[in-house]
C-alpha positions as CSV (number, residue, x, y, z in Angstrom):
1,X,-28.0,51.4,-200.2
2,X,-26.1,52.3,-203.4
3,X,-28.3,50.8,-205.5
4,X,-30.9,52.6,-204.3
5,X,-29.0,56.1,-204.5
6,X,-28.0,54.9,-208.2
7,X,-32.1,54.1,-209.1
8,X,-33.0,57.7,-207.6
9,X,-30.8,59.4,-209.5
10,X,-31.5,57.7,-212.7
11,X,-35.2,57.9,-212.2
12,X,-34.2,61.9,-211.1
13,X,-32.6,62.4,-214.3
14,X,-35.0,61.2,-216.7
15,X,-37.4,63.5,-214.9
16,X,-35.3,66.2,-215.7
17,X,-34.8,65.2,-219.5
18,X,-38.7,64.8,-219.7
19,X,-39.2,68.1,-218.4
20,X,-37.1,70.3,-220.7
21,X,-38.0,68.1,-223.7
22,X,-41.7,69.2,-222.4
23,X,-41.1,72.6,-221.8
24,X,-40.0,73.2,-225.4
25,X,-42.3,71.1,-227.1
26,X,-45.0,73.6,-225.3
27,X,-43.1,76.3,-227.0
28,X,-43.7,74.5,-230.2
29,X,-40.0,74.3,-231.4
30,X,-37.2,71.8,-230.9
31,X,-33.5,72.0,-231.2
32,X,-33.5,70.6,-234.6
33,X,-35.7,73.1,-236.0
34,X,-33.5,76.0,-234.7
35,X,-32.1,77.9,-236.9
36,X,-28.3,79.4,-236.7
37,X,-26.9,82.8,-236.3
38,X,-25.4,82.6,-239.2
39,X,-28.3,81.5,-240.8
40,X,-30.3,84.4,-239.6
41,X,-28.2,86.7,-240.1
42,X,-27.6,85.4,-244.0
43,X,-32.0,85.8,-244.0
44,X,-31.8,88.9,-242.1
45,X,-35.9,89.2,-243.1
46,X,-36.5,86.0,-241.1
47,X,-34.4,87.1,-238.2
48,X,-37.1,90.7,-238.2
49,X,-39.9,88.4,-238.2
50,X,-38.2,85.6,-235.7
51,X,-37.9,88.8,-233.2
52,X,-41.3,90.3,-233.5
53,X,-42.6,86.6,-233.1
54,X,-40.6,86.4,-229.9
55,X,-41.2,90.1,-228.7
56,X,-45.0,89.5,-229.2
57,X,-44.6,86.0,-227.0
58,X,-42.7,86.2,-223.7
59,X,-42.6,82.9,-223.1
60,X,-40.8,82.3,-226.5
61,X,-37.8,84.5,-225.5
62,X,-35.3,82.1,-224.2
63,X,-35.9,79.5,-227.3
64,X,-32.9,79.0,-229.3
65,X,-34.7,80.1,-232.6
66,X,-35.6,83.5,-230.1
67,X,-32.1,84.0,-228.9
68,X,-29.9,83.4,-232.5
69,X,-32.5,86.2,-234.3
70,X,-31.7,88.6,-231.5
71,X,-28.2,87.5,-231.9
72,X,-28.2,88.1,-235.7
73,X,-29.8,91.4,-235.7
74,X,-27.5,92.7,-232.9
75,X,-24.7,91.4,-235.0
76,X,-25.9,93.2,-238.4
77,X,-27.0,96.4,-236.4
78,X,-23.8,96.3,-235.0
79,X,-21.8,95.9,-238.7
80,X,-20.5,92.4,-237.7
81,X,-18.9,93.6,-234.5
């Protein structure tokens, strides 16, 4: 019986790595390729073209590369606040 709990869960878990390495694959960008905060906000230009990439593209939003541009213009909007 435990063996069998174990196998589901390990099979359940793959499944779940699968699907959010699918899910940003669709959004054409990977972890690696994200770009930091403190990179955007050091190529401020990139982090105004980041946004109106992700503002044009809803389902790009939540990415990380989405989320640290926001992050970097709110922060040099803001005066580093």
């Amino acid at each position: 019986m435990k063996k069998s709990v174990v196998t589901s869960m390990s099979i359940l878990t793959l499944a779940l790595v699968g699907l959010a390495m699918f899910n940003s694959s669709i959004a054409g960008e990977t972890n690696e390729d994200a770009k930091s905060v403190a990179w955007y906000v050091a190529n401020i230009q990139e982090a105004r073209q980041q946004n109106r990439v992700c503002y044009n593209t809803p389902s790009l939003k939540s990415t990380p590369n989405c989320v640290n541009a926001l992050h970097a213009l709110e922060i040099s909007f803001k005066g580093g606040n």
